[in-house]
C-alpha positions, 0 to 999 in steps of 0.5 A: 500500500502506498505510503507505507513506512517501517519506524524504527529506534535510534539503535536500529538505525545504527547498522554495521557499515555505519559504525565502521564509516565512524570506526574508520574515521576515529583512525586520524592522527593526533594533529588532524584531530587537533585540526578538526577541533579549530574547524568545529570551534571556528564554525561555532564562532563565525559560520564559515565558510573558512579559508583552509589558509585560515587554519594555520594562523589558529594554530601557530605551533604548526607548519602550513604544509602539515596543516593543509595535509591534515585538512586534506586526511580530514576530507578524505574521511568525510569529517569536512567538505573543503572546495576552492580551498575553503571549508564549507562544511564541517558535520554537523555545521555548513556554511551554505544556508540549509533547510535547518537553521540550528539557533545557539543558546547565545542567538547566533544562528547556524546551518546544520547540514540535515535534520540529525545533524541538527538535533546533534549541535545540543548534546555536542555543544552542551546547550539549549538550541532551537532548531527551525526547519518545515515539514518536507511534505507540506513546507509549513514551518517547524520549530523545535527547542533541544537541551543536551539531554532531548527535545522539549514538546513537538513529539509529533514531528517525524524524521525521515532517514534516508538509506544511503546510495553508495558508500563511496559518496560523501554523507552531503552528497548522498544521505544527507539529502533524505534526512528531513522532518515532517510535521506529522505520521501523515504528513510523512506517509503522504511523501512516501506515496510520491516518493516510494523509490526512496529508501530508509525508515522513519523515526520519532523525534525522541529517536532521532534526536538519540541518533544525532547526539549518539553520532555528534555527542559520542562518537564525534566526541571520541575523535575530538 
């Protein structure tokens, strides 16, 4: 039947070529988890984009080349995204405008790359946020207050997590883009009936936020 659509746990949603990508990625050497913290600090403070020639002058005790190299493992790794010799996305932030305005505990706003993302900045960042989106079937906006410890309220809005193509994309060029929330079960299942091609399964927003602070509070951390 059309818009039909399995929900399932935070934990379920966690399979085992996903925990490998995240294995994979906590391999990086000291000085490239050095350079990633000054990435994610400088996303928090200013947005981004940020220059990869920036990043030499915020650590002073590092020579430019080795620093460009760490830049260069970090991309590698799918832990940033740099083009033209910029940073422009660093998970769980991006400096283009995204369908996910993540508003900071100080009322700075920024762009999260998708909807667990955005759910991931409070327990990353140990603060109250409040994220402002719209439901993906119907466009009409969304608005959801996150402590560290959990969404407050709005326990109707659904998160979409998309199955991710090919394992050789980067996440922003792949599953990223079928991460979204819905305003409703309904709303979700009447999507799913114009778009049964796309695969995944859907979450509560209790669930998802477990997922975004299990990713960007737990397994970022490790690296950081």
């Amino acid at each position: 039947m059309g818009g039909t659509f399995e929900v399932k746990r935070a934990e379920d949603l966690l399979d085992a070529e996903f925990i490998a990508k995240w294995r994979d990625r906590k391999s990086i050497d000291p000085l490239a988890r050095e350079v990633l913290r000054t990435i994610l600090d400088r996303f928090v403070e200013n947005g981004g984009p940020l220059e990869t020639e920036a990043v030499t002058r915020h650590l002073p005790g590092r020579s430019p080349g080795e620093i460009q190299e760490a830049i260069a493992r970090l991309d590698q790794k799918d832990l940033i995204l740099v083009q033209d010799g910029k940073v422009v996305l660093a998970y769980p932030f991006s400096a283009a405008p995204t369908a996910f305005r993540v508003m900071l505990g100080d009322g700075r706003g920024r762009y999260a790359v998708c909807a667990i993302d955005a759910l991931g900045v409070s327990p990353m960042l140990g603060q109250l946020v409040r994220i402002c989106s719209s439901c993906h079937h119907c466009g009409e906006p969304l608005e959801m207050v996150v402590r560290p410890d959990g969404p407050v309220e709005r326990a109707s809005i659904m998160v979409w997590v998309g199955e991710r193509g090919d394992i050789r994309q980067k996440a922003c060029s792949s599953i990223c883009l079928t991460l979204n929330f819905f305003q409703s079960q309904e709303h979700l299942r009447q999507w799913r009936k114009n778009h049964p091609e796309v695969s995944g399964a859907a979450a509560s927003l209790d669930e998802a936020f477990k997922l975004g602070a299990r990713i960007f509070g737990e397994l970022l951390g490790e690296i950081i």
